[in-house]
KEVEXNU-125298 format. One record per residue (C-alpha): x, y, z; residue number from 1. Coordinates in steps of 0.25 Angstrom, whole numbers, always signed. Layout:
REM KEVEXNU-125298
@px X&py Y&pz Z&num NUM
...
REM end
This chain:
REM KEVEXNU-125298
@px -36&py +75&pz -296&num 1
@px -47&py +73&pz -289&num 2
@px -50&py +81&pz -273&num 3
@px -57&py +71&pz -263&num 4
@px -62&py +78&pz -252&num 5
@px -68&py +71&pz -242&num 6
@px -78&py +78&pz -233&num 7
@px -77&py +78&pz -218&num 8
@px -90&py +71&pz -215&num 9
@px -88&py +58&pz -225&num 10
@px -73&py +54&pz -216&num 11
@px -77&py +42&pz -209&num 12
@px -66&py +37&pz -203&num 13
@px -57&py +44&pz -191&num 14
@px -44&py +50&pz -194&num 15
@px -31&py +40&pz -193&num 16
@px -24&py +43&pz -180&num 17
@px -9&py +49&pz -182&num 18
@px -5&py +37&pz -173&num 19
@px -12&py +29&pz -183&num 20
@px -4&py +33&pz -193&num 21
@px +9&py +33&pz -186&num 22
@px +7&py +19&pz -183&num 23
@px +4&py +13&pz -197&num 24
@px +14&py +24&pz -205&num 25
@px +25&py +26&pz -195&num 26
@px +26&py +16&pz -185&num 27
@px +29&py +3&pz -196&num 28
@px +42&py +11&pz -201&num 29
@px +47&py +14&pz -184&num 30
@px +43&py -1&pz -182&num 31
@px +52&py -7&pz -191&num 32
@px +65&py -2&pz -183&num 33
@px +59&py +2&pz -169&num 34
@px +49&py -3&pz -159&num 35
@px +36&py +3&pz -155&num 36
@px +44&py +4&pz -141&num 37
@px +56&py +12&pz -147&num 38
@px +46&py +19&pz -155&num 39
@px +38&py +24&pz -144&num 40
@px +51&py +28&pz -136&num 41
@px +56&py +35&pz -147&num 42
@px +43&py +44&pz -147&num 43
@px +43&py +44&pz -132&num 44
@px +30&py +37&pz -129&num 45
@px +27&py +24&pz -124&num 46
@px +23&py +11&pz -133&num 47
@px +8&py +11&pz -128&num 48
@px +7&py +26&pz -133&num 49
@px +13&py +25&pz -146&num 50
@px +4&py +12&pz -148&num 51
@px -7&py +22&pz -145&num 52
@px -2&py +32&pz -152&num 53
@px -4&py +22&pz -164&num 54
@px -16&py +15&pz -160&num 55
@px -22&py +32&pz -163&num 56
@px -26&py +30&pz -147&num 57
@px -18&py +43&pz -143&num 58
@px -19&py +55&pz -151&num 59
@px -5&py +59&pz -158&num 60
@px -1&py +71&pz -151&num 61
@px +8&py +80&pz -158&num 62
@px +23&py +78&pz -149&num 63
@px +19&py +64&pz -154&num 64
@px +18&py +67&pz -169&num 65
@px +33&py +75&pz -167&num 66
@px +40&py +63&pz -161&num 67
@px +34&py +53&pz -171&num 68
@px +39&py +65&pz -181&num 69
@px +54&py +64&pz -175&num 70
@px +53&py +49&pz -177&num 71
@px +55&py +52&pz -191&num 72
@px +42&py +48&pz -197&num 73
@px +39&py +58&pz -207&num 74
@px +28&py +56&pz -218&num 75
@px +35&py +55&pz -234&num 76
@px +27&py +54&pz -244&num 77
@px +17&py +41&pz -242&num 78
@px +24&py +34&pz -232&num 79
@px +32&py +37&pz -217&num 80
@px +45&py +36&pz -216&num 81
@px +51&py +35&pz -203&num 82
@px +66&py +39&pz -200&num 83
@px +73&py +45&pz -187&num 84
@px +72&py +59&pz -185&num 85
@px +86&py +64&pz -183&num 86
@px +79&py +78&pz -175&num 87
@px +73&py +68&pz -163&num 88
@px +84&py +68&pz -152&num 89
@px +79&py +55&pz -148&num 90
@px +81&py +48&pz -163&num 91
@px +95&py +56&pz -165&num 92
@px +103&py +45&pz -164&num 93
@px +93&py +37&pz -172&num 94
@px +83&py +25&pz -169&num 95
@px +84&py +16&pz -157&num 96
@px +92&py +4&pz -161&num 97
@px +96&py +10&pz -174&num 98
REM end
């Protein structure tokens, strides 16, 4: 196969911002049995930050990464798959309503 490298001086776009990419990969799998406010409670932020955290306003800081870790979203293969982590205290028992 064939190496493309790319040299540093030819990227002409910005990085994507991790909160970027939380939003659009992770955020639509939480979304479909939990609210954006649940959400953020279960990472112990408020709604206006995690809706800047996803925006790529705020920088991603690494406590943040480990609780969106313990929300289960962990990286397989192509695609997120997003599960309770059984290790968080605050997901024990399961999701909110579940």
């Amino acid at each position: 196969m064939a190496e493309y490298l790319v040299e540093p001086r030819k990227i002409t776009r910005a990085p994507v911002h991790p909160g970027v990419i939380f939003a659009e990969e992770i955020m639509p799998a939480l979304r479909e049995r939990h609210t954006i406010a649940e959400i953020a409670r279960l990472l112990g932020v408020s709604r206006a930050t995690l809706h800047r955290l996803m925006a790529g306003e705020i920088a991603l800081s690494p406590d943040m990464a480990v609780r969106i870790g313990k929300l289960g979203a962990t990286a397989q293969g192509c695609g997120y798959a997003c599960r309770p982590s059984t290790t968080n205290g605050k997901l024990r028992g399961g999701w909110p309503g579940s």
